[in-house]
Backbone atoms as SQL, in Angstrom:
CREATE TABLE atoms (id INTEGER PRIMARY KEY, chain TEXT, resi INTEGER, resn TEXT, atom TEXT, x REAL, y REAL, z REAL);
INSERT INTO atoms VALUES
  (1, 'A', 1, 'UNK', 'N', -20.544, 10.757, -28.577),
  (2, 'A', 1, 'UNK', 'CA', -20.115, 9.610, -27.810),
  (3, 'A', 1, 'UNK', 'C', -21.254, 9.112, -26.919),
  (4, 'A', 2, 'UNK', 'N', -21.915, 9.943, -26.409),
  (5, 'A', 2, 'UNK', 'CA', -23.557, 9.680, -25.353),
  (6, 'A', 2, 'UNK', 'C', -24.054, 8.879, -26.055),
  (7, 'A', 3, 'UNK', 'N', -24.574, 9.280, -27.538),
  (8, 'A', 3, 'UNK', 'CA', -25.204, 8.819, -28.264),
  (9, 'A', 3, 'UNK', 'C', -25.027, 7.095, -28.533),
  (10, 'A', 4, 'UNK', 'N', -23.439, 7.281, -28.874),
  (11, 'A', 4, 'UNK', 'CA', -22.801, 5.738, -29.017),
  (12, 'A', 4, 'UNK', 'C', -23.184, 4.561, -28.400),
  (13, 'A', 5, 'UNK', 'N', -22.778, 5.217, -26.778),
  (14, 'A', 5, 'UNK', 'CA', -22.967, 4.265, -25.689),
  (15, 'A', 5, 'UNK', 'C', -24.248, 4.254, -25.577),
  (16, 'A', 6, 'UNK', 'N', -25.377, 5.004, -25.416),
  (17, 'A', 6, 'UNK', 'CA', -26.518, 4.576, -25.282),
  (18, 'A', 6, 'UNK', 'C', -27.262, 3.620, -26.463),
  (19, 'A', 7, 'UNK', 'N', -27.004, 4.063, -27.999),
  (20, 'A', 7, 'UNK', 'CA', -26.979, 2.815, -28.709),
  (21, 'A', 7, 'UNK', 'C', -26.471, 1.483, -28.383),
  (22, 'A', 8, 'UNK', 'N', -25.486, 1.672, -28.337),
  (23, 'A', 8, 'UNK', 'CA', -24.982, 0.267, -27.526),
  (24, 'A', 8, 'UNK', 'C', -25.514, -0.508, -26.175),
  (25, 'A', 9, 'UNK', 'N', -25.871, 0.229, -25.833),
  (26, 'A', 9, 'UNK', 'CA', -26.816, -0.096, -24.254),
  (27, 'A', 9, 'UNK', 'C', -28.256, -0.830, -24.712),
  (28, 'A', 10, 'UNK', 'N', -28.293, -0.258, -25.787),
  (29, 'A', 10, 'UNK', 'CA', -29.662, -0.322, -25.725),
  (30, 'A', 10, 'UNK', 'C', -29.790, -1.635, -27.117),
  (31, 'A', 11, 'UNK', 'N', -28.957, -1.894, -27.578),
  (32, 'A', 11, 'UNK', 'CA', -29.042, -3.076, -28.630),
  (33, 'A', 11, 'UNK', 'C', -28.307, -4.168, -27.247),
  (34, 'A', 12, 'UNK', 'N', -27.065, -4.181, -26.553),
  (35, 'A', 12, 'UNK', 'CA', -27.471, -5.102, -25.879),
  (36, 'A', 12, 'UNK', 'C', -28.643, -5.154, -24.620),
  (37, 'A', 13, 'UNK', 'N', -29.247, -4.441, -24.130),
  (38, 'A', 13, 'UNK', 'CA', -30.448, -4.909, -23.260),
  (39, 'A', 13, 'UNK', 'C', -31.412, -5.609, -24.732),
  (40, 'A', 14, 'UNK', 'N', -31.594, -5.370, -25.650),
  (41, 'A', 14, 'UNK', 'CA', -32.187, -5.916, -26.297),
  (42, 'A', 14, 'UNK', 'C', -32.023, -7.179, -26.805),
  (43, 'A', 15, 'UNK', 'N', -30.752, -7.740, -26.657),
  (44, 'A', 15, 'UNK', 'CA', -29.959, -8.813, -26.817),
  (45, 'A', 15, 'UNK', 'C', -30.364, -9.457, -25.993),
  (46, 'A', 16, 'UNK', 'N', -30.236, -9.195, -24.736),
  (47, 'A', 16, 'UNK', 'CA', -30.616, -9.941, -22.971),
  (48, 'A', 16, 'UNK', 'C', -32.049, -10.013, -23.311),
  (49, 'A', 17, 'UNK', 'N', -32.937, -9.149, -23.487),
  (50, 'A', 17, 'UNK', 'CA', -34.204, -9.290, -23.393),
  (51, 'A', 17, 'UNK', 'C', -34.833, -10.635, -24.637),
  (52, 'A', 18, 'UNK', 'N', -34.231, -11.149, -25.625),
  (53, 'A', 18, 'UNK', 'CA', -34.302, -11.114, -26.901),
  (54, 'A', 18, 'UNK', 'C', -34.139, -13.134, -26.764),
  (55, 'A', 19, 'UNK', 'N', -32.987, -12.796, -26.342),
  (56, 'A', 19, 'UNK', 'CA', -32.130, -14.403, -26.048),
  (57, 'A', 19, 'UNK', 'C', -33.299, -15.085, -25.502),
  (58, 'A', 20, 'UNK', 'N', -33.449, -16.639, -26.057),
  (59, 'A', 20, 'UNK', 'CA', -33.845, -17.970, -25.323),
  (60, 'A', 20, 'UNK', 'C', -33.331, -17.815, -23.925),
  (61, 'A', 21, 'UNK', 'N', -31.961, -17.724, -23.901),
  (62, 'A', 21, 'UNK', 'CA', -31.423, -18.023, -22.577),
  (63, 'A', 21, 'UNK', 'C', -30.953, -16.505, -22.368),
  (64, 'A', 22, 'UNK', 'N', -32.132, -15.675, -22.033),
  (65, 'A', 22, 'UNK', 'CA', -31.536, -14.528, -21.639),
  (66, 'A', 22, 'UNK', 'C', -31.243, -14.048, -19.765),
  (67, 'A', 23, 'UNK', 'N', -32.393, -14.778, -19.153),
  (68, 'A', 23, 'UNK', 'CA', -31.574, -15.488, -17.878),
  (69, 'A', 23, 'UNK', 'C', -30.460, -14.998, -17.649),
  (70, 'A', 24, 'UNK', 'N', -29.717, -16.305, -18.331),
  (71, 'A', 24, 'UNK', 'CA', -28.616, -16.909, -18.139),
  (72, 'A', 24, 'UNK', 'C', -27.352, -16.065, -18.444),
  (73, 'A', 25, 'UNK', 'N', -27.957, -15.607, -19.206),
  (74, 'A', 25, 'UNK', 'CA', -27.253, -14.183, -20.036),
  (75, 'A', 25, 'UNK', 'C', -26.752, -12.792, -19.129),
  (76, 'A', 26, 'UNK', 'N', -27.896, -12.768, -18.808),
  (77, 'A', 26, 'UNK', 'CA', -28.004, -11.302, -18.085),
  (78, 'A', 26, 'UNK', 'C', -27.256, -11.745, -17.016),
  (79, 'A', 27, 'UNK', 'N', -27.227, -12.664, -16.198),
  (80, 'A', 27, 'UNK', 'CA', -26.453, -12.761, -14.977),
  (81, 'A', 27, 'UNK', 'C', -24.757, -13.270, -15.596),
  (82, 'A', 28, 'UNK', 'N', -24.572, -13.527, -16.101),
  (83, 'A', 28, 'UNK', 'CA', -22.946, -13.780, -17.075),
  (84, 'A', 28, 'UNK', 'C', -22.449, -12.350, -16.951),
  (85, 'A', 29, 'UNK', 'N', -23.487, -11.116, -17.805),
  (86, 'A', 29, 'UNK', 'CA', -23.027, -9.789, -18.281),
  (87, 'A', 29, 'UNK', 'C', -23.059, -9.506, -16.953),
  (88, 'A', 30, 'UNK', 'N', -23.524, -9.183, -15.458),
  (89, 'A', 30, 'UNK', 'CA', -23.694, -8.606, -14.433),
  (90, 'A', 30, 'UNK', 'C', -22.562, -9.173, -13.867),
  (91, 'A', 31, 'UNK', 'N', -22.224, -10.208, -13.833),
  (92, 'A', 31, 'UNK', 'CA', -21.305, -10.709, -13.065),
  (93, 'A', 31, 'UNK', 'C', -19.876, -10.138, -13.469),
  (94, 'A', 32, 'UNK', 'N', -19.511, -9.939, -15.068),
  (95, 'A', 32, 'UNK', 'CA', -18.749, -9.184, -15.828),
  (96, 'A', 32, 'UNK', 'C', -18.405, -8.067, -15.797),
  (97, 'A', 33, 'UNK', 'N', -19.887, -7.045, -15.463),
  (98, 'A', 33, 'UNK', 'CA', -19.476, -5.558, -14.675),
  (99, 'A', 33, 'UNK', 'C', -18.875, -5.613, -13.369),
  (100, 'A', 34, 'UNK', 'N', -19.615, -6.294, -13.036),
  (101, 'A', 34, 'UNK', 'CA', -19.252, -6.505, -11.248),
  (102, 'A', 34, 'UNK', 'C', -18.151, -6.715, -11.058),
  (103, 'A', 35, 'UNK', 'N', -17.225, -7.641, -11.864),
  (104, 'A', 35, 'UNK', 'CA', -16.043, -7.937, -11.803),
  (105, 'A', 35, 'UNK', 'C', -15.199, -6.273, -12.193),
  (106, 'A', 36, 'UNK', 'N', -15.745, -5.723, -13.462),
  (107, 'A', 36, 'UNK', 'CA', -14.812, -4.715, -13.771),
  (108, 'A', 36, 'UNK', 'C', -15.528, -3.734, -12.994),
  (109, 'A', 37, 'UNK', 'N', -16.113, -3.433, -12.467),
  (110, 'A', 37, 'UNK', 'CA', -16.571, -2.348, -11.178),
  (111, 'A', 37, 'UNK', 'C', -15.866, -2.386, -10.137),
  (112, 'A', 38, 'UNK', 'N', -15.195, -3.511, -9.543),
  (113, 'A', 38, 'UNK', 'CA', -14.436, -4.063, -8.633),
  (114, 'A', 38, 'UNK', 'C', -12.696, -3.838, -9.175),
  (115, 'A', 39, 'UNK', 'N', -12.834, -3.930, -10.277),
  (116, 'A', 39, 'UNK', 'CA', -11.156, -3.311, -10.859),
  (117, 'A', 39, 'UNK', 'C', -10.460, -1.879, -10.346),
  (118, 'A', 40, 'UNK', 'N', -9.589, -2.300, -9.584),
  (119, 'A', 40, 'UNK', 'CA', -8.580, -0.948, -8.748),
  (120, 'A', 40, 'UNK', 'C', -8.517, 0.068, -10.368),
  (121, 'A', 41, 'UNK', 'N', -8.130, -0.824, -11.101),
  (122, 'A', 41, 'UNK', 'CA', -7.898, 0.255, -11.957),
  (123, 'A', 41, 'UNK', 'C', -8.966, 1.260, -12.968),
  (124, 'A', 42, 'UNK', 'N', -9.725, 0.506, -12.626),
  (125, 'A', 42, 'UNK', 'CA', -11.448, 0.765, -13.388),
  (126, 'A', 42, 'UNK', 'C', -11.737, 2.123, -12.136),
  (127, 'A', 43, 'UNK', 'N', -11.721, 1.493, -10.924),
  (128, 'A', 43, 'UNK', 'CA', -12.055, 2.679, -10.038),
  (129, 'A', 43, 'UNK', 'C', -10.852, 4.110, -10.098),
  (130, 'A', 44, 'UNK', 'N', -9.895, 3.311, -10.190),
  (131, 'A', 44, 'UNK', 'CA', -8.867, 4.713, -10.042),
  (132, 'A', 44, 'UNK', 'C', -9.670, 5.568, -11.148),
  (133, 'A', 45, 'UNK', 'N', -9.785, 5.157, -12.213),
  (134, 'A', 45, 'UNK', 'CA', -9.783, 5.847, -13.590),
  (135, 'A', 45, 'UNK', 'C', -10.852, 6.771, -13.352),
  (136, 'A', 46, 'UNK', 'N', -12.023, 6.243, -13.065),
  (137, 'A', 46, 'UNK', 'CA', -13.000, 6.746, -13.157),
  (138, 'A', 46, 'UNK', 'C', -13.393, 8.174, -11.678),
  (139, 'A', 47, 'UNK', 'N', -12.346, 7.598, -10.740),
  (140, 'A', 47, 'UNK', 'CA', -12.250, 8.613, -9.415),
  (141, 'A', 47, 'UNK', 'C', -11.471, 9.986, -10.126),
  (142, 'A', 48, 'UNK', 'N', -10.050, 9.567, -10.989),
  (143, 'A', 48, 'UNK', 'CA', -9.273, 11.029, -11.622),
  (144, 'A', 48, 'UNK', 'C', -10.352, 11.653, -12.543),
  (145, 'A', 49, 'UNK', 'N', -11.190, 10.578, -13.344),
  (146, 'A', 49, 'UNK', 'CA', -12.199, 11.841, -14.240),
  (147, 'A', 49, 'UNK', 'C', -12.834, 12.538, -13.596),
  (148, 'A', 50, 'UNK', 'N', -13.369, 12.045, -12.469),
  (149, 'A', 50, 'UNK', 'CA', -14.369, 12.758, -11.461),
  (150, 'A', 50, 'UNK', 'C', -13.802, 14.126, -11.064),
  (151, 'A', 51, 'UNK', 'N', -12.427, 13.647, -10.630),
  (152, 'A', 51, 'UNK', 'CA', -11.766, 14.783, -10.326),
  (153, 'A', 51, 'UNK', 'C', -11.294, 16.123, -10.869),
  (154, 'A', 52, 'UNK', 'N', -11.208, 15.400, -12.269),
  (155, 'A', 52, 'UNK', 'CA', -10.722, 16.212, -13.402),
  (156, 'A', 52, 'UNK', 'C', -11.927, 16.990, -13.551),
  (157, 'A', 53, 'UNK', 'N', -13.041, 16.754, -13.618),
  (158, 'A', 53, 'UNK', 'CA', -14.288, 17.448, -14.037),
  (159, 'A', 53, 'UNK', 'C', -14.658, 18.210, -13.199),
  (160, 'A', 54, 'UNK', 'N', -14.499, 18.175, -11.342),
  (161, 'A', 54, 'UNK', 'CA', -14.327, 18.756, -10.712),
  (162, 'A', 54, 'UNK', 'C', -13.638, 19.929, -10.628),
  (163, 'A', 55, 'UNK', 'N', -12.550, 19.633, -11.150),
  (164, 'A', 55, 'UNK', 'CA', -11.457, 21.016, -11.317),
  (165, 'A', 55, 'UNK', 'C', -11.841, 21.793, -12.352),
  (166, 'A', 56, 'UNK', 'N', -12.687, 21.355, -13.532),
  (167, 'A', 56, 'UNK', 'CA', -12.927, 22.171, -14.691),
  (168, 'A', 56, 'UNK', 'C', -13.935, 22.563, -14.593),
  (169, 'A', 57, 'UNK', 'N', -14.840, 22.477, -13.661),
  (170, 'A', 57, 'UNK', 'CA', -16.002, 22.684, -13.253),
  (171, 'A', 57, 'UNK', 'C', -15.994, 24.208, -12.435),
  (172, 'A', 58, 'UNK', 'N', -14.999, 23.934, -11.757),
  (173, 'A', 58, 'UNK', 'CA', -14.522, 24.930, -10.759),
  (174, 'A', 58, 'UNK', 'C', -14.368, 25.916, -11.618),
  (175, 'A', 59, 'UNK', 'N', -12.903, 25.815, -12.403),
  (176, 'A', 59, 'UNK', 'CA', -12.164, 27.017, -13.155),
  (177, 'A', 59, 'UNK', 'C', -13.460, 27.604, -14.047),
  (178, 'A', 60, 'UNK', 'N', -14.568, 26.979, -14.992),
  (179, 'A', 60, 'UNK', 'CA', -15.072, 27.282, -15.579),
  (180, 'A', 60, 'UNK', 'C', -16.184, 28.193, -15.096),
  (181, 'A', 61, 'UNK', 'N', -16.842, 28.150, -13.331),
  (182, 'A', 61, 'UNK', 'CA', -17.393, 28.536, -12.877),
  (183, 'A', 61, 'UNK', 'C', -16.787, 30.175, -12.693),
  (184, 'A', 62, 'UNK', 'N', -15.871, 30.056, -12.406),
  (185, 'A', 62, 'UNK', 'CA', -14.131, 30.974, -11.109),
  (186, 'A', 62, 'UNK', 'C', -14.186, 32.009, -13.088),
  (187, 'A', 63, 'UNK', 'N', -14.314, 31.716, -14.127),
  (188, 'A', 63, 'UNK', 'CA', -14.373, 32.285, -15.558),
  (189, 'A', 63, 'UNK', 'C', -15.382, 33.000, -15.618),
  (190, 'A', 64, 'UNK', 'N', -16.522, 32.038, -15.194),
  (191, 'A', 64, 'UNK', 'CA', -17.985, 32.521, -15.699),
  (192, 'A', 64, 'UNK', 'C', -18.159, 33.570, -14.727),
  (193, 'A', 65, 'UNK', 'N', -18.120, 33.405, -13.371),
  (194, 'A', 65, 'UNK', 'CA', -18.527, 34.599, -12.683),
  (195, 'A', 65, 'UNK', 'C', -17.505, 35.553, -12.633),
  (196, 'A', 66, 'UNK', 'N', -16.412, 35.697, -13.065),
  (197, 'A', 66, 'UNK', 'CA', -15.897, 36.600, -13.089),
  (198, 'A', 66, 'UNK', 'C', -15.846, 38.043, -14.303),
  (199, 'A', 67, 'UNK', 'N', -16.769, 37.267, -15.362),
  (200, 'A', 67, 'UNK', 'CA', -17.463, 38.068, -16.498),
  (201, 'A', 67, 'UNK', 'C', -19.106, 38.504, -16.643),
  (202, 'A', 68, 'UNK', 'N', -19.406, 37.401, -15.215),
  (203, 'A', 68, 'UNK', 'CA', -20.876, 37.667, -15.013),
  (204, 'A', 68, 'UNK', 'C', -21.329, 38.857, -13.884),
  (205, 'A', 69, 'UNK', 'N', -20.122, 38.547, -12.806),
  (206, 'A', 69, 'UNK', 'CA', -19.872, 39.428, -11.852),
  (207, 'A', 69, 'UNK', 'C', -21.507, 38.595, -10.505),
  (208, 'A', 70, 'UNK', 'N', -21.772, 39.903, -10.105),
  (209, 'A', 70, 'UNK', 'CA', -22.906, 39.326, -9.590),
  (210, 'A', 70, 'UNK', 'C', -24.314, 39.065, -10.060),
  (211, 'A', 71, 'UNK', 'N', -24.391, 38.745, -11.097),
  (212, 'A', 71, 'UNK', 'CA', -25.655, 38.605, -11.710),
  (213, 'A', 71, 'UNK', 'C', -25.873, 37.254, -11.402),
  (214, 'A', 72, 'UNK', 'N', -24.814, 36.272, -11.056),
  (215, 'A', 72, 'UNK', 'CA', -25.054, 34.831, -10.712),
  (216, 'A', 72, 'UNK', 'C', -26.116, 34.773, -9.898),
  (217, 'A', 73, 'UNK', 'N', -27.702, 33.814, -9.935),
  (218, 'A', 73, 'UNK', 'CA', -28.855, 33.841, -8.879),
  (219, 'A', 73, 'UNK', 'C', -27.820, 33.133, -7.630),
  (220, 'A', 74, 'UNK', 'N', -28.290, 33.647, -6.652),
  (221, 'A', 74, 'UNK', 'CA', -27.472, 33.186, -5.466),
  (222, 'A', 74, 'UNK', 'C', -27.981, 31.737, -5.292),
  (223, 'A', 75, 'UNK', 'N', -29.166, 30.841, -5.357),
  (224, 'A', 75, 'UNK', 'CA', -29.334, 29.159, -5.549),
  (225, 'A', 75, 'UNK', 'C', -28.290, 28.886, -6.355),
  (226, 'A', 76, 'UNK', 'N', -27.705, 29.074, -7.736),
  (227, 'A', 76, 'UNK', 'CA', -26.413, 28.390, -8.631),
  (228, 'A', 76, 'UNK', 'C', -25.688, 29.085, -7.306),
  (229, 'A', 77, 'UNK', 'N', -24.990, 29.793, -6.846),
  (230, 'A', 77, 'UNK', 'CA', -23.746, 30.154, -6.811),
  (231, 'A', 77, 'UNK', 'C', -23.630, 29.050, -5.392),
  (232, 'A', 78, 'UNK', 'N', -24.290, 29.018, -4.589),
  (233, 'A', 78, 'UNK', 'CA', -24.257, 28.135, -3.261),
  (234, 'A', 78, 'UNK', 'C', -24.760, 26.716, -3.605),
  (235, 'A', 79, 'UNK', 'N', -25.532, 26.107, -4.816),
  (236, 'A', 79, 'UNK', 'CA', -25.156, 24.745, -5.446),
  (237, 'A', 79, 'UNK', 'C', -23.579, 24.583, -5.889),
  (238, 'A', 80, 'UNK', 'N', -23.160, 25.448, -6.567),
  (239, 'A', 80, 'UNK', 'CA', -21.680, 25.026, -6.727),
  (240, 'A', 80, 'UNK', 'C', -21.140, 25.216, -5.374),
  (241, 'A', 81, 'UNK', 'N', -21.381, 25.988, -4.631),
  (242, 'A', 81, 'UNK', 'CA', -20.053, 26.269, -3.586),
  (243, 'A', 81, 'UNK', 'C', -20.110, 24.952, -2.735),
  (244, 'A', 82, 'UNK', 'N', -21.820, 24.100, -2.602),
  (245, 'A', 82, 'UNK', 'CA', -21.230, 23.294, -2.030),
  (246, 'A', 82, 'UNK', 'C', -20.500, 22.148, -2.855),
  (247, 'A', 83, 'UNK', 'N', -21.273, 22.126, -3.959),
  (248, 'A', 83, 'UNK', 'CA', -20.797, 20.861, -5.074),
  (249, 'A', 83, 'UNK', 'C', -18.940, 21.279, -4.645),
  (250, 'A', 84, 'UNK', 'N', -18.250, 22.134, -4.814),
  (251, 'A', 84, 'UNK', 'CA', -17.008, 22.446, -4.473),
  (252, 'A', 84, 'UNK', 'C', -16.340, 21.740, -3.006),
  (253, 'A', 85, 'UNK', 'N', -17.234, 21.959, -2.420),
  (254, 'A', 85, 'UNK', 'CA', -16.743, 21.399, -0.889),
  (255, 'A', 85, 'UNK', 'C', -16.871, 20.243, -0.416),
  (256, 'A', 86, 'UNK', 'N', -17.716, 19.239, -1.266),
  (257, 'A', 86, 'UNK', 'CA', -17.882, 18.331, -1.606),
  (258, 'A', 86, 'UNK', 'C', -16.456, 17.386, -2.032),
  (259, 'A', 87, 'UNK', 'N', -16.371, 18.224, -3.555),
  (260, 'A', 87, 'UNK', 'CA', -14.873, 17.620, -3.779),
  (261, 'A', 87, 'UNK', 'C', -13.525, 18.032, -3.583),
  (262, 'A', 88, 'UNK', 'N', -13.882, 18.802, -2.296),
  (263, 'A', 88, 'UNK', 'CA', -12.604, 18.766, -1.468),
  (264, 'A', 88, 'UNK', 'C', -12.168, 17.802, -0.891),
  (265, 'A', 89, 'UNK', 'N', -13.357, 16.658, -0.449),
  (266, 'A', 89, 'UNK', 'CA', -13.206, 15.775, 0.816),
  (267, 'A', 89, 'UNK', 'C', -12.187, 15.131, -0.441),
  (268, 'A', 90, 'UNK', 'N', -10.974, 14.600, 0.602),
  (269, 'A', 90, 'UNK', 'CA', -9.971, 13.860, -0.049),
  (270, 'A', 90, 'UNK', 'C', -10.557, 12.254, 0.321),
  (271, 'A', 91, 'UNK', 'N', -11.711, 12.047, 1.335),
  (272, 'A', 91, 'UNK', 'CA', -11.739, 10.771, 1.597),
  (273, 'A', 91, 'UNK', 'C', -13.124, 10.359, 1.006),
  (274, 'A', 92, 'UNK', 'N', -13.407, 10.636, -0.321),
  (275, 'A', 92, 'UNK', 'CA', -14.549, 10.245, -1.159),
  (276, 'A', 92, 'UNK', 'C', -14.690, 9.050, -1.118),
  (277, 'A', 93, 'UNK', 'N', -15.600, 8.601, -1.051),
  (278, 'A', 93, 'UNK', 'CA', -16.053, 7.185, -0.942),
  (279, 'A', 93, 'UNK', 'C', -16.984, 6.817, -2.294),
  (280, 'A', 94, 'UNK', 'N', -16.418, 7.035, -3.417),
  (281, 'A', 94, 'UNK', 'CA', -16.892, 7.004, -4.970),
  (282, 'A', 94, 'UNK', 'C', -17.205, 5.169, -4.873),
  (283, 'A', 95, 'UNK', 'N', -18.532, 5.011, -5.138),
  (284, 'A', 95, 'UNK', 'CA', -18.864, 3.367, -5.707),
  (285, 'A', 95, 'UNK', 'C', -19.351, 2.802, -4.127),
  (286, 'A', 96, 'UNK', 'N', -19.372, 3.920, -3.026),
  (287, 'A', 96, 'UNK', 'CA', -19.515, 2.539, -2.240),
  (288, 'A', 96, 'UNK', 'C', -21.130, 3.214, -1.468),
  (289, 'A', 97, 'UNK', 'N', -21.751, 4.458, -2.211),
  (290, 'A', 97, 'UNK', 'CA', -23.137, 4.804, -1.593),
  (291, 'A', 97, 'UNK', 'C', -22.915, 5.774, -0.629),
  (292, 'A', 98, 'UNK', 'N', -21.888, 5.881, 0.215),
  (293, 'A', 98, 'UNK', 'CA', -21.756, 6.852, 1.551),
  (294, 'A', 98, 'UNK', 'C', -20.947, 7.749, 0.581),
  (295, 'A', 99, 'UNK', 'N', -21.930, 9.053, 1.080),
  (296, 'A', 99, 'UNK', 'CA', -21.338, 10.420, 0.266),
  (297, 'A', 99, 'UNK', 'C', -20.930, 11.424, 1.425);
């Protein structure tokens, strides 16, 4: 699927780059994200995956060290613990730069 979308990314920037009126173009397509970047429901969606990945992130960690025991280097184990405390904050401010 990476693969997909970055094909696709990359035949339209080539499209924008490509066009007579690519200008004109590129600010049409920007204005188009912008609009769906700005979608409640575009943001909800993309805040529950965050979340979701968060939680599987967790459990998968809460798996791994519990078969790894302490062999985890203590830099990973306190990158996740804070990445964890991180997405505790219930008042994430996803899309707007303040983390």
């Amino acid at each position: 699927m990476r693969y997909r979308l970055t094909f696709v990314a990359g035949v339209a920037l080539g499209y924008v780059l490509g066009s007579r009126a690519g200008r004109e173009r590129y600010e049409q397509l920007r204005k188009c994200a912008e609009r769906v970047a700005r979608n409640p429901a575009v943001r909800n969606a993309a805040e529950s995956a965050a979340q979701q990945g968060r939680g599987f992130a967790g459990k998968a960690y809460h798996s791994v060290s519990e078969r790894v025991g302490d062999r985890v280097p203590a830099p990973v184990a306190e990158r996740v613990r804070s990445l964890r405390e991180r997405g505790q904050n219930p008042g994430d401010d996803w899309g707007t730069g303040n983390v």
